[in-house]
N, C-alpha and C positions, 0 to 999 in steps of 0.2 A: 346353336347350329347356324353356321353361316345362311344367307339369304340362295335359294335355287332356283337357278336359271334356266331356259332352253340348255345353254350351253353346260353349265354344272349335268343336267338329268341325261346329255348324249355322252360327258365324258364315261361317267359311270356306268352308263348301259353299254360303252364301245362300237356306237355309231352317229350319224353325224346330228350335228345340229338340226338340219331341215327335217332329215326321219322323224326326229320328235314332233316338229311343229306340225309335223303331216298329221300323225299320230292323232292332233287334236282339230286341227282344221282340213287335213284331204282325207279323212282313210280310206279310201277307195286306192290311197295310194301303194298300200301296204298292206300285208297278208294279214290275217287278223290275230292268228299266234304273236308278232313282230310286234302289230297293237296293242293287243292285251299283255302285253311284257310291258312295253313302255308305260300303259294308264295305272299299271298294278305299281311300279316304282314308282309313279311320279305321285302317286297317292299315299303311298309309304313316308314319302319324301314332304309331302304335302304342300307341293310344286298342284294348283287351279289350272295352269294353264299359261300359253304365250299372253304379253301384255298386246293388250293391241294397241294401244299409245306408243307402244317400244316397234312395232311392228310398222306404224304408219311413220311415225321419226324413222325409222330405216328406211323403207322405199320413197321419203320425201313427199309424201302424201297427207300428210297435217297442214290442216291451214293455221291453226292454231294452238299453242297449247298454254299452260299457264305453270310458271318456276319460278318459286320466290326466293332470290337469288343476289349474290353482289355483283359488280359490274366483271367483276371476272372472266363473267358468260358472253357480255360483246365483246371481249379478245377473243377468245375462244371462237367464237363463230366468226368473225373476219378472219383467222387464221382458217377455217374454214370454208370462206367464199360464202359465207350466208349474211348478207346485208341483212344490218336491225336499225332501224326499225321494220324494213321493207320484207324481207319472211318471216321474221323472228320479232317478237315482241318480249324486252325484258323488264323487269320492275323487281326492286327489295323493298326491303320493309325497314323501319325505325328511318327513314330519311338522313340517313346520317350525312357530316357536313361534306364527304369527298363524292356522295350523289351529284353534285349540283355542278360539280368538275368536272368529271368523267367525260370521258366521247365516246360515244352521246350522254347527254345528261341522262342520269336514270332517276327513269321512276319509281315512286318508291308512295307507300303506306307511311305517313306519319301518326306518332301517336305522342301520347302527352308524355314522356317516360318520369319524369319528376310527380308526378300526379299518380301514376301508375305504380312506385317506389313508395310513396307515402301510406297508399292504399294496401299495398302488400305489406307493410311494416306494421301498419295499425292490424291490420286481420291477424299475422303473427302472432304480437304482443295478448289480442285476446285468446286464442288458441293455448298458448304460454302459459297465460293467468286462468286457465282451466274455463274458461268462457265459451257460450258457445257463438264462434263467427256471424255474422249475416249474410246472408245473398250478397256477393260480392257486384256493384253497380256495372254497368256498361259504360264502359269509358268511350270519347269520341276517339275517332281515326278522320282524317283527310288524307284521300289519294292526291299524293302530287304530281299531276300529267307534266312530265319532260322530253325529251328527243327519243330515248329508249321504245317507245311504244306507238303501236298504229295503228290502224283500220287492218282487217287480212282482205288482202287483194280481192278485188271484185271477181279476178278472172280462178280463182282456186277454189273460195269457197270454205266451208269445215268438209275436211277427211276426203276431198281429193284434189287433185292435181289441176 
């Protein structure tokens, strides 16, 4: 079953997007027949509720959030008019070697992948040979701080404006 959204639970009910979100955050806004249709589908559907992460990224009221991500996401937002590092902070993961190009350089999660490869390849091979594996060890990570990422503005805050 595909993923259900505000907007998936108001096409099927055949009212709008905001009714629903009322539905869970105003009902004073809505008769209570209107609510209890929509809470009765959305539990059917087994739609919790709006995100409120999706909620505050819509009215631009996140000071912060966290996407582990390629640099894809600072085009994306300068074609958007949201300067990153300065509202938006991004970082991927495996440092790979076109992080360190990018504009802005991104931040990114290093990890040992050769080390990591070997590790999975030995635990495999016992698993294979009818073995029972061990606690697989913790491997190290270094966060590589580049241009991508920053402090969230003094004057925003986390979760308002």
């Amino acid at each position: 079953m595909p993923q259900v959204t505000l907007q998936t639970l108001a096409d099927d009910l055949g009212v709008s997007r905001s009714t629903v979100s009322n539905a869970f955050g105003r009902p004073d806004q809505l008769s209570a027949g209107l609510r209890e249709r929509i809470l009765t589908r959305a539990e059917e559907l087994r739609f919790s509720g709006p995100d409120p992460v999706a909620r505050g990224l819509r009215r631009g009221r996140v000071g912060a959030v966290g996407v582990l991500v390629d640099q894809g996401l600072s085009y994306a937002a300068a074609e958007l008019g949201v300067p990153v590092p300065h509202r938006l902070s991004v970082t991927g993961f495996d440092d790979i070697a076109s992080a360190a190009t990018t504009e802005p350089a991104l931040t990114t999660v290093a990890q040992q992948l050769r080390q990591r490869g070997e590790l999975a390849g030995a635990l495999i091979r016992l698993l294979l040979d009818g073995r029972p594996a061990p606690e697989p060890p913790r491997l190290p990570v270094e966060l590589v701080v580049r241009a991508s990422t920053g402090p969230v503005p003094p004057s925003t805050g986390l979760g308002c404006r």
